[in-house]
C-alpha positions, -999 to +999 in steps of 0.1 A: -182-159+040-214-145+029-239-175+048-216-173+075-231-139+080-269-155+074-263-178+104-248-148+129-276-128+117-301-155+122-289-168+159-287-130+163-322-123+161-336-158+173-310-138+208-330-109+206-370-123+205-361-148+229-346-123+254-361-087+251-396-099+247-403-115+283-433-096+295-451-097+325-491-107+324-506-087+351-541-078+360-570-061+338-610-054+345-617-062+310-654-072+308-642-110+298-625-116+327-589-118+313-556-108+327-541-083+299-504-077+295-501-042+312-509-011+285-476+005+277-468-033+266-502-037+242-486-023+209-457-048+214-450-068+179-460-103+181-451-133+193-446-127+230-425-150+247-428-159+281-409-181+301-429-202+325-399-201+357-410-163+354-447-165+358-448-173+393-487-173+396-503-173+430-527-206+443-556-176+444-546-165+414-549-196+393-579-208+415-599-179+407-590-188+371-600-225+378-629-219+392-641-196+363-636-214+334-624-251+342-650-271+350-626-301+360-616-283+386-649-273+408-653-310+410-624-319+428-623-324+464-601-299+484-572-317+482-573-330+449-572-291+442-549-284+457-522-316+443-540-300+410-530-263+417-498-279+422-488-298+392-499-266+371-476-245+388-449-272+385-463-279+342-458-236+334-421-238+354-413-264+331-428-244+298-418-217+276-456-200+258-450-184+231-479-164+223-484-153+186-504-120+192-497-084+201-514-092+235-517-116+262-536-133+290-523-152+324-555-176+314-535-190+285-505-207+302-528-214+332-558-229+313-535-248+286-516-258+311-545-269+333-559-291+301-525-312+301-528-320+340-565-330+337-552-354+314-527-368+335-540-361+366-541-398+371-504-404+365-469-401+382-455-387+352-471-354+347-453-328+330-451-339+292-412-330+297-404-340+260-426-308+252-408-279+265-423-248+240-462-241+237-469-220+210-504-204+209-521-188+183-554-164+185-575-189+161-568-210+134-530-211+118-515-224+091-494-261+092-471-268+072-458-302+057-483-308+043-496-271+042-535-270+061-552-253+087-549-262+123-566-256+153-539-278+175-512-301+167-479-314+179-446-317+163-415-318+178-409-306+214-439-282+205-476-280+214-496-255+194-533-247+202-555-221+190-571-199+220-602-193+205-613-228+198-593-241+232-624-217+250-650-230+229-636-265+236-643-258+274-672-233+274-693-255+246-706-286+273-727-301+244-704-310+216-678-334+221-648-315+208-621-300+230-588-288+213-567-289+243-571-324+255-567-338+219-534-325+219-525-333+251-534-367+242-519-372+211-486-355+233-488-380+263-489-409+237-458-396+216-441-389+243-445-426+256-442-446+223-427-425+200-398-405+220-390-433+247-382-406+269-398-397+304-416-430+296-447-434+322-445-472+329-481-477+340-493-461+317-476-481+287-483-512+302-517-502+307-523-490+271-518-525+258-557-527+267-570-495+254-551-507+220-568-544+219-604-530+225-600-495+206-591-514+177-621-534+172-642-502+179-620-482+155-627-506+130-667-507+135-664-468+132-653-469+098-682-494+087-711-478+109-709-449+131-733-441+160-726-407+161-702-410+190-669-403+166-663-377+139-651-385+107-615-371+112-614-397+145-612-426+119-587-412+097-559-430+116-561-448+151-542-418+165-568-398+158-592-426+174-575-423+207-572-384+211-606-379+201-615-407+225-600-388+252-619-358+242-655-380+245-637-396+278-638-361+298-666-346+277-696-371+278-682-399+301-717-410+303-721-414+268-691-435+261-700-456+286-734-463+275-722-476+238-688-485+245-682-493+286-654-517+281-637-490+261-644-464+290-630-489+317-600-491+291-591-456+296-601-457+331-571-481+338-546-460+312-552-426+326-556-436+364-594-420+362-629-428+363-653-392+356-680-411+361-673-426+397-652-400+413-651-394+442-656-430+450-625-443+428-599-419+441-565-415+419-549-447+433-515-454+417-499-421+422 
């Protein structure tokens, strides 16, 4: 009798955050350029929860946010922004960001979102739909099992990034680390290998490559690095491949120069090539 009461409780409350805290993000002047939650909602206990169906963002709205922080983006042609503006809008419909702060910012499910779709901007299947819950965290949290400190990781349906670093990851253009597509990678390939759901054809076929080649360069890594890779890129070949997605977008140039069949490798999985676009437009979707 007594857990039966636990459980009623528990679904009880899980009832209540999920469906009294669904707060609008509307406009701010802050002197950063974000887009606060409006000020009788800023004392609000955390997390927020907002459902992405509800965020009906404008095209100005999230180009204006595009154009300011995502550098991606300004180097589209016109209508590759515009198929881009698309998919985000389509991505946050699909989401539900949870936002583990007293405040919030309509860059966060636009920006995080827009990280995902750079990734698979290339590819017919676009909307990491095994991943329907984006939790995101001012800075560093705590993981558990086993119990660390995280900037970003996946588990689950869930993809959790830290906002602070996520910035850094796109404002920083010399280091080689971005938080958002590192998670977005390591979602896109657990979605295809490891769920066998929403399974993108092309781009499992096309990985077959990327895995024969990445492997011999994984392996040199671990005997004699050439300062391309970090240390936690070798710790598994998982690792290997979201932090080669990170150099991919980064310093396409750079990969290229020490490791070009590699960089064609991804070029074929992702449907991309940084270094030769506009001239090798998206061609299988």
């Amino acid at each position: 009798m007594g857990w039966s009461i636990v459980v009623i409780l528990l679904f009880a409350l899980i009832w209540y955050i999920t469906q009294t805290q669904k707060f609008t993000l509307t406009e701010s002047t802050d002197q950063q350029g974000h887009d606060k939650i409006s000020p009788e909602e800023s004392a609000i206990s955390c997390p927020l929860v907002y459902y992405g169906h509800d965020l009906s963002f404008s095209d100005g709205v999230i180009n204006a946010v595009l154009t300011k922080h995502f550098p991606f983006y300004t180097k589209l042609l016109d209508v590759d922004r515009d198929k881009f503006i698309s998919r985000i809008k389509k991505f946050i419909e699909s989401k539900i960001f949870i936002i583990h702060d007293n405040k919030g910012y309509r860059e966060m499910p636009i920006l995080i979102s827009a990280s995902a779709v750079q990734v698979t901007f290339g590819l017919k299947k676009y909307l990491l739909s095994h991943f329907n819950i984006i939790q995101i965290f001012p800075q560093e949290f705590v993981g558990l099992e086993p119990f660390r400190i995280l900037i970003g990781n996946v588990t689950g349906n869930t993809i959790n990034i830290a906002w602070k670093q996520f910035l850094e990851g796109y404002k920083n253009r010399h280091d080689l680390q971005n938080v958002g597509l590192h998670e977005m990678a390591h979602a896109l390939y657990y979605q295809n290998f490891e769920t066998e759901m929403y399974v993108d054809k092309d781009f499992k076929e096309s990985f077959a490559q990327f895995n024969s080649i990445g492997d011999k360069i994984y392996h040199k890594e671990k005997i004699l690095t050439i300062g391309l890779y970090s240390e936690y890129a070798i710790k598994n070949f998982q690792e290997f491949w979201a932090e080669s997605i990170e150099i991919y977008f980064k310093s396409p140039d750079r990969m290229h120069q020490h490791y070009p069949e590699l960089y064609s490798a991804i070029c074929d999985v992702l449907n991309q090539d940084p270094l030769n676009y506009p001239i090798n437009l998206f061609q299988k979707n």
